[in-house]
C-alpha positions in Angstrom: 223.6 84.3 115.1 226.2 86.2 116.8 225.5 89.4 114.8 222.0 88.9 116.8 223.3 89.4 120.5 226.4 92.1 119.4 224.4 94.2 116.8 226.9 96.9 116.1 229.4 94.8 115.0 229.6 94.7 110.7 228.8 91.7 110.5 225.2 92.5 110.1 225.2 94.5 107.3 227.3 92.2 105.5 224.9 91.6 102.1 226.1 87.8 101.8 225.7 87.0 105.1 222.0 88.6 105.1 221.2 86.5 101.9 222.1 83.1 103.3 220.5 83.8 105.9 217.4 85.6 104.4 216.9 81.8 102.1 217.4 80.1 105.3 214.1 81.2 106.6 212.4 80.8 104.1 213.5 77.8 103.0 212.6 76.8 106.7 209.3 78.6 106.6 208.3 76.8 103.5 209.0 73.2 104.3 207.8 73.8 108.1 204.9 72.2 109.2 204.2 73.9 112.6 206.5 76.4 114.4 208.5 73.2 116.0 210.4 72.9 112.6 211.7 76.1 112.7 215.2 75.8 114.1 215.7 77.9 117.4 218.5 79.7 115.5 216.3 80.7 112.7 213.6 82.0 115.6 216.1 84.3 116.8 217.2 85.9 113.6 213.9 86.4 112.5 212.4 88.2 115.9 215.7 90.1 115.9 215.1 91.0 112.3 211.2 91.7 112.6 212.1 93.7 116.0 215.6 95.7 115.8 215.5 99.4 116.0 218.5 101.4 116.4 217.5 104.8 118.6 220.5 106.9 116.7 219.6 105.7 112.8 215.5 104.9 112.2 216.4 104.1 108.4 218.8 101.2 110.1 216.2 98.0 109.9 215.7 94.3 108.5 212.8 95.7 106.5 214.0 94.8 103.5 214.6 91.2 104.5 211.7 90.6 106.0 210.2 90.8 102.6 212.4 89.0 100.7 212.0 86.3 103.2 208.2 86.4 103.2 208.1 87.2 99.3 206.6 84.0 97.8 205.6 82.2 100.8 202.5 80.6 100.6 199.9 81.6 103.6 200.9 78.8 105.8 204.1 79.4 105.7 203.6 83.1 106.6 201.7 82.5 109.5 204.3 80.0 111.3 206.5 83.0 111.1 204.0 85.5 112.5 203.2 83.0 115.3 206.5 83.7 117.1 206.6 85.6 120.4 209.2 88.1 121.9 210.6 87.0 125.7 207.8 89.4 126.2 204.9 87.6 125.1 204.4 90.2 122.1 203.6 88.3 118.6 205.9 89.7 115.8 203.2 92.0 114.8 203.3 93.9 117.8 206.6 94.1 118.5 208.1 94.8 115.2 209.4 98.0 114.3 207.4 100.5 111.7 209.1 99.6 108.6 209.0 96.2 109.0 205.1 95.7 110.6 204.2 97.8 107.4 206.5 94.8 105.4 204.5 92.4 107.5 200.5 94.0 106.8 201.7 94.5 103.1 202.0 91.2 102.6 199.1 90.1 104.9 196.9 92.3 102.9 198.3 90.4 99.7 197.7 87.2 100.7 194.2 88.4 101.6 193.2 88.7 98.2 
């Protein structure tokens, strides 16, 4: 979590700590039966994963763990993840960056069939 509020330190490229966290949500999303049993923690990360953008690097994203945390998860499951909202009011859709609401619609679209 604290890689969440101080994103440049390395922490948050750090591939262990991305995995452990990446099966956390989904191990969260999958045994969740509303967005209440998502743990605020896990919230957080995944907004700050579905939303980051660095201004100085646009290949710098979560993109990649957004699908690994999404790969697999059953529709339900999916959708308690999309139903979060920014302090904003945005959902995850419209608030996440490009490479990861393209992640997001991929899947959507997949799920769809």
């Amino acid at each position: 979590l604290l890689f969440c509020y101080h994103p440049v330190i390395p922490y948050r490229h750090e591939l262990g700590r991305l995995r452990r966290i990446e099966n956390l949500l989904q191990h969260e999303a999958k045994y969740a039966s509303n967005k209440n049993d998502i743990t605020l923690p896990s919230q957080s990360i995944w907004l700050f994963f579905c939303t980051f953008t660095n201004n100085h690097d646009p290949d710098d994203h979560y993109a990649e763990s957004v699908g690994r945390i999404i790969d697999g998860l059953m529709s339900h499951a999916f959708s308690i993840l999309t139903s979060f909202k920014t302090r904003d009011g945005q959902t995850v859709y419209q608030a996440a960056c490009p490479p990861c609401a393209k992640t997001l619609k991929r899947y959507l679209t997949k799920i769809a069939r």
